[in-house]
C-alpha positions in Angstrom: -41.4 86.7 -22.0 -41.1 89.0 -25.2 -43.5 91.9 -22.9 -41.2 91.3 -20.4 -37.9 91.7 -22.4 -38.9 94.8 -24.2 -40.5 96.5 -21.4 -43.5 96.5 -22.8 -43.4 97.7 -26.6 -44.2 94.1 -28.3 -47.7 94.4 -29.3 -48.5 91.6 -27.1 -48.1 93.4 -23.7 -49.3 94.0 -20.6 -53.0 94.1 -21.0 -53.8 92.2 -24.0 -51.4 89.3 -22.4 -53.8 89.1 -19.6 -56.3 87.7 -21.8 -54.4 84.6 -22.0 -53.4 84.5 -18.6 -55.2 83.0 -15.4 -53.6 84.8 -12.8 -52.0 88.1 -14.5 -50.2 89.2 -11.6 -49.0 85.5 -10.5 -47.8 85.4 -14.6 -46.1 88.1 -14.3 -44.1 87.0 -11.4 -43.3 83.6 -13.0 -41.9 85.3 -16.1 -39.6 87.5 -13.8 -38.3 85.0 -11.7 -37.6 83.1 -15.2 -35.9 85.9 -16.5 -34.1 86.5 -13.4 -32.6 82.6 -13.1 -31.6 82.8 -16.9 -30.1 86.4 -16.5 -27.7 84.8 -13.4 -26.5 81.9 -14.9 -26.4 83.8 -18.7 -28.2 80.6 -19.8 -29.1 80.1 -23.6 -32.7 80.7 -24.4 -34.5 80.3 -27.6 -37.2 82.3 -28.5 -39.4 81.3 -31.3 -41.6 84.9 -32.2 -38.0 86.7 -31.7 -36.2 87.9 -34.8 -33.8 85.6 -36.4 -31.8 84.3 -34.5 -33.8 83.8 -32.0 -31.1 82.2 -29.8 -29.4 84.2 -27.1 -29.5 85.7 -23.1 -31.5 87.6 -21.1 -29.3 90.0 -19.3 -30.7 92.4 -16.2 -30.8 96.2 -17.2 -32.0 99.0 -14.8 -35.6 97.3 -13.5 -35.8 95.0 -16.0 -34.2 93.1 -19.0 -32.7 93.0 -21.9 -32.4 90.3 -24.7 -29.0 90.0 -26.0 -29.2 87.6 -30.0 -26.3 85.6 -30.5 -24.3 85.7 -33.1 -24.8 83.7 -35.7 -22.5 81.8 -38.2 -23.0 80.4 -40.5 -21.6 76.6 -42.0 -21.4 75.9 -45.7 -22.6 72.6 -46.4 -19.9 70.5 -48.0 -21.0 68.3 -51.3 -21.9 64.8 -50.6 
């Protein structure tokens, strides 16, 4: 997803995610079509190897997508 997010500037695109996958260009379809149900409905998605927060949306930009963190706040723990 990351590849696909940041159009291809994460070290782990394009061709050296092929390596891992068994049909590249069906892959690449499936993580579009991913992107493109989460970008409609502006669904939640977390994102483990993202920066912190790693919680936000995918949002449709020009050809492609863009990852949008959410903001974060954050609780102090009251004494017990």
């Amino acid at each position: 997803m990351r590849e696909v997010l940041y159009g291809g500037r994460h070290p782990c695109a394009r061709d050296s995610c092929r390596l891992y996958d068994t049909d590249a260009k069906q892959s690449a379809k499936s993580r579009v079509r991913v992107l493109n149900i989460l970008a409609e409905g502006r669904t939640r998605l977390l994102a483990y190897h993202f920066a912190w927060p790693g919680i936000g949306h995918a949002a449709k930009q020009g050809d492609g997508f863009r990852y949008y963190p959410e903001e974060m706040t954050l609780i102090p723990l009251s004494p017990t």
